[in-house]
ZABAKOL-355968 format. One record per residue (C-alpha): residue in one letter; chain; x negated, y negated, z. Coordinates in Angstrom, 2 decimals. Example, Ala and Ser with C-alpha at 12.3 -4.5 7.8 and 13.67 -1.06 7.14 Angstrom:
! residues 2
("A","A",(-12.30,4.50,7.80))
("S","A",(-13.67,1.06,7.14))
END
This chain:
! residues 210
("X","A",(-149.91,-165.74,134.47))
("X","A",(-148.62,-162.48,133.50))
("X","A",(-149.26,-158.96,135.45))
("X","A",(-152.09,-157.82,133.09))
("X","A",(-153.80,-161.53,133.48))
("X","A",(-153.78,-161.47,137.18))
("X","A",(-155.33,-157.74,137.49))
("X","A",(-158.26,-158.80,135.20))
("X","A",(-158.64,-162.01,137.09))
("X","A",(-158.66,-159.89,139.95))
("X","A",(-160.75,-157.13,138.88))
("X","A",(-163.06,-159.98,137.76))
("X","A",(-163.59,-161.55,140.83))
("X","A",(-163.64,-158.63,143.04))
("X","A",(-166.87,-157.11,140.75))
("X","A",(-168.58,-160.94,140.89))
("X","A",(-167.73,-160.59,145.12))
("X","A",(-169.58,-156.84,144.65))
("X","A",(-172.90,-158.17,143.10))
("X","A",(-172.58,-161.04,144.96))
("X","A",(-173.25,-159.09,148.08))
("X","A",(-175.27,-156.44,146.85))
("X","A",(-177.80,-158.95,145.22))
("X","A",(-177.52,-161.37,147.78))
("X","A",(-177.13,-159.65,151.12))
("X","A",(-174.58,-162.49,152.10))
("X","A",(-170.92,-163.82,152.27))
("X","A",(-169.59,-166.07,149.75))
("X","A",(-170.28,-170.00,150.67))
("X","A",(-168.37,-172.89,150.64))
("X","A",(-169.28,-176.41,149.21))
("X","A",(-168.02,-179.69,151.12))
("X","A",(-164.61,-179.42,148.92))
("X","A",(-163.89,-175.88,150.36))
("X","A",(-164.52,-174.57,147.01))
("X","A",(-165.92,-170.86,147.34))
("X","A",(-169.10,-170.27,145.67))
("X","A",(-169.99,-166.50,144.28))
("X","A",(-174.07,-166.39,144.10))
("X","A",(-175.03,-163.60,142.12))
("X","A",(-178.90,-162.70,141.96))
("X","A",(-180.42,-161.83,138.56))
("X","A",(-184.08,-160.27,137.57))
("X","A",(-184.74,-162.46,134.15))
("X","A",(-183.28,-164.99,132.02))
("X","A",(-180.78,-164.71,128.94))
("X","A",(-182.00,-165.11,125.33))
("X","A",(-178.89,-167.45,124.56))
("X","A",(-175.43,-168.01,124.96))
("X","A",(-174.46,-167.68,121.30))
("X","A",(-171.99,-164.83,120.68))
("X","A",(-173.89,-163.88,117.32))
("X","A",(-177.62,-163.70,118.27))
("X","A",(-177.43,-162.71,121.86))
("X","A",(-178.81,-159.11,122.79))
("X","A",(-177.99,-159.83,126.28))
("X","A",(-175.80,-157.72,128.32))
("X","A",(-175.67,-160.51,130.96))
("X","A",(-174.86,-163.02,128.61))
("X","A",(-172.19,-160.10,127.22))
("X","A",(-170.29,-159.99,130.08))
("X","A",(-170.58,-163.84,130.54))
("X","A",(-168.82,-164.14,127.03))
("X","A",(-166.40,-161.59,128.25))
("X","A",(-164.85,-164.16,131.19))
("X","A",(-165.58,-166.60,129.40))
("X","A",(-163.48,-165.65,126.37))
("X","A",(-160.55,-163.67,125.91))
("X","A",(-160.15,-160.52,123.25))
("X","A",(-157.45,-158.32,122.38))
("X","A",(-157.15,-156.03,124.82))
("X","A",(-159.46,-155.02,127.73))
("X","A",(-159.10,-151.36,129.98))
("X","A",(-157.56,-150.39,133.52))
("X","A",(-159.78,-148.22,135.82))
("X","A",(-159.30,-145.23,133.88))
("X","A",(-160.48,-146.75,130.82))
("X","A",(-157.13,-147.09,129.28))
("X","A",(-156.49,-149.90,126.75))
("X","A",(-154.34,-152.06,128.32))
("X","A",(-153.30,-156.07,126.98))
("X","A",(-155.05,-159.29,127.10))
("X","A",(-154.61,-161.61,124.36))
("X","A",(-152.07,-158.90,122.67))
("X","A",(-149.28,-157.64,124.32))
("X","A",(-148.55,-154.96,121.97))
("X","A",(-150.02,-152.91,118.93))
("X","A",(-149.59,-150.28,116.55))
("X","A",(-151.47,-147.94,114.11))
("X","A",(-149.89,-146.38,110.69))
("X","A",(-151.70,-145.02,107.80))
("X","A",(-155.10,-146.75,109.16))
("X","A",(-153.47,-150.34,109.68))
("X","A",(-153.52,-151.49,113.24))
("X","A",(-150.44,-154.46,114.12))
("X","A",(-151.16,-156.28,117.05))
("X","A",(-149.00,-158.77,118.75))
("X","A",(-150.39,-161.52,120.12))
("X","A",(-149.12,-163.80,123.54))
("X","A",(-148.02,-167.67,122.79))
("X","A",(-149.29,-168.65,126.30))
("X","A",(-153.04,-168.51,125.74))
("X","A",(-155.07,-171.60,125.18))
("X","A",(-158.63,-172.44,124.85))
("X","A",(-160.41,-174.43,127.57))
("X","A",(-159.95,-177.78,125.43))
("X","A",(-156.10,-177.32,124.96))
("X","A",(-155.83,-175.74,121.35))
("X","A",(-153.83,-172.96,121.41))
("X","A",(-155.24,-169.41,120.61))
("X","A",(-153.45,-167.94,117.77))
("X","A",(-153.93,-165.16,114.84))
("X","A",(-156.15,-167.37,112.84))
("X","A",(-158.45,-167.23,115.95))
("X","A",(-158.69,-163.68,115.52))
("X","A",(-158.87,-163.45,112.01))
("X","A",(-161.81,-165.54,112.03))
("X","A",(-163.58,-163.97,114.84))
("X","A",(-163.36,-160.54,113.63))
("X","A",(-164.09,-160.85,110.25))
("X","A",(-167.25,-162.94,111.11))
("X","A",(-168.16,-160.89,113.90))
("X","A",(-170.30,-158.54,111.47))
("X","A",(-172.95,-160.91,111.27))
("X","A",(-173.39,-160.30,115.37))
("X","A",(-175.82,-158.56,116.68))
("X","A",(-174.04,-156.72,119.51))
("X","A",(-170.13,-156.39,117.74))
("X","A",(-171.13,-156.19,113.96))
("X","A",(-170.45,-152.36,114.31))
("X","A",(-167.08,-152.82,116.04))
("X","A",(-165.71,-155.47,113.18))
("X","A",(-166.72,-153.37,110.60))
("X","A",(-164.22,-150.69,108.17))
("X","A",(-161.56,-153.40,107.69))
("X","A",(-160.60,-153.84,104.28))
("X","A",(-158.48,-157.06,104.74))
("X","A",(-157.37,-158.74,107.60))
("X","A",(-154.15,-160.76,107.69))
("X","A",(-151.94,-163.36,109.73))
("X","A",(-148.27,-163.08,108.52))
("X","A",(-147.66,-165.39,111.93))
("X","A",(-148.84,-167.20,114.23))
("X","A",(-149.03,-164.31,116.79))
("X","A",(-149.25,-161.16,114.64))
("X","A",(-152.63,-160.23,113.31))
("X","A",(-153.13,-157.09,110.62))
("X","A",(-156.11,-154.85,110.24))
("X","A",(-156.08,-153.54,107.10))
("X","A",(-158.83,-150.51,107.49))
("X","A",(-160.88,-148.42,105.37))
("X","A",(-160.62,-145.05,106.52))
("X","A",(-158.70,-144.15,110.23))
("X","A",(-161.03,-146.41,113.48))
("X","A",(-160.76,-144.35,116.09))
("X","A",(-162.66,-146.88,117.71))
("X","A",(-160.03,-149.76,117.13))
("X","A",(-159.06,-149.41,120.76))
("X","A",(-162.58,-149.43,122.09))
("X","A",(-164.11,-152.66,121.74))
("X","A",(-163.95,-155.85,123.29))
("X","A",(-165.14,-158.60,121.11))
("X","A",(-164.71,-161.62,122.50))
("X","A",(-161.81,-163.74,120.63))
("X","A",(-163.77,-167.82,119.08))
("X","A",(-162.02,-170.66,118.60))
("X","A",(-162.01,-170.88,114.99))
("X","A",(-161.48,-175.32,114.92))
("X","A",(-164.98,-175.20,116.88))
("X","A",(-167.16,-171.97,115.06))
("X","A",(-165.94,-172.82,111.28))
("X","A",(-167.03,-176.34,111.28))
("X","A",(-170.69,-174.99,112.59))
("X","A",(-173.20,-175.32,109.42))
("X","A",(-175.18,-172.31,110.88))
("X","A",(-173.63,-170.08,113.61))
("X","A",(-176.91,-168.04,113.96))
("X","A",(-178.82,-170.76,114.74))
("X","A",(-176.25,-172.82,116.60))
("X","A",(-177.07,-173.15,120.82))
("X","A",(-174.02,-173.40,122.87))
("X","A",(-173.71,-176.55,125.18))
("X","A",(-170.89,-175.45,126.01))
("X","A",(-168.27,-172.43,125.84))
("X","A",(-164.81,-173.34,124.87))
("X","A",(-162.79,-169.61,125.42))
("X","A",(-159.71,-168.89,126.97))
("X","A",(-160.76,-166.96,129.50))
("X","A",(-160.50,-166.82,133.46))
("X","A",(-164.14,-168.66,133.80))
("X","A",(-165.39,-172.09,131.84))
("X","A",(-169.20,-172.04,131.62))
("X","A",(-170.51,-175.89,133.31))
("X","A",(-173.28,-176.81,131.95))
("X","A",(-173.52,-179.66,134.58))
("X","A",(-173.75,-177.10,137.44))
("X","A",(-176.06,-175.18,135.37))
("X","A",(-180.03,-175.40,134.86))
("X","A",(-183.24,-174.57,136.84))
("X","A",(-182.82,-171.07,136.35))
("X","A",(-178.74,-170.78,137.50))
("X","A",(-176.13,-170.89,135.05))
("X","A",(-172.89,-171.66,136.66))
("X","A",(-168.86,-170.77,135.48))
("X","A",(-166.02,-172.23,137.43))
("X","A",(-162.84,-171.07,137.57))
("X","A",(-160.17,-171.85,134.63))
("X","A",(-157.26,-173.70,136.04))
("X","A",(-155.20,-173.16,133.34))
("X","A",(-155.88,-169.13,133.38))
END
């Protein structure tokens, strides 16, 4: 895992080790295996874990360990990489360069198309529709190397964090608004179990492969 990988896995963890002792007023557990359980008390439900119909804070920040996105911010709010390692912005077309070491929780390999897909279907969302709008085009010439074509200068290109879909699982959906998750497959540092989840918890474990 690179440097900017391990300080959001790290950043991640420490914030669930935060709630978990705020909410909880306890240390983390362990299960029989050893493995170290974060509990983390919440005050309601979710609507749903679908990334265009959700209004859900919680369930945002569940999508955003759960998926990966461009680029996500150091403690002074500073853009800093995720899934791209580099970027550019001339006459109002952002470049960004994307890592070949990220894959999805199933194995397929994140790559521009990804992206493409996300963003330019990400304006039927409810919470990112205002972040993926102003493009005019959005192109792959590669694999790794995804071009935002804009309308007018987006200041705001740099301030967003949509979460990045797996386009071989969303495109073959007949209706992503009404489509329920069973499962999340992202590329991010958490996997959402839906075996560990239920009566009222809903459980991530850790990605492995992260």
């Amino acid at each position: 895992m690179k440097k900017a990988g391990k300080k959001i896995l790290a950043s991640l963890l420490a914030l669930l080790l935060i709630f978990s002792l705020a909410a909880c007023g306890g240390n983390p557990s362990k299960n029989g295996d050893g493995e170290v359980i974060f509990n983390v008390a919440i005050s309601g439900g979710y609507d749903t874990l679908n990334f265009f119909t959700t209004d859900s804070m919680m369930v945002y920040d569940w999508l955003n360990v759960a998926y990966d996105s461009l680029i996500t911010y150091d403690e002074d709010y500073n853009a800093i990489p995720r899934v791209a390692k580099d970027w550019k912005e001339e006459n109002n077309v952002w470049t960004f360069h994307l890592r070949d070491d990220v894959y999805f929780s199933d194995g397929e390999q994140l790559t521009s198309a990804d992206v493409k897909w996300t963003y330019e279907h990400a304006v039927d969302s409810y919470m990112y529709s205002l972040h993926a709008s102003g493009f005019v085009s959005i192109e792959c010439p590669d694999d790794f190397t995804v071009v935002f074509n804009c309308e007018n200068a987006k200041p705001d290109m740099l301030y967003q964090i949509i979460p990045i879909l797996p386009e071989h699982i969303w495109s073959g959906m007949e209706d992503v608004l009404s489509y329920e998750p069973t499962e999340l497959v992202g590329s991010g540092p958490f996997i959402y179990s839906p075996e560990r989840s239920g009566s009222g918890s809903t459980a991530f474990v850790k990605n492995a492969e992260y």
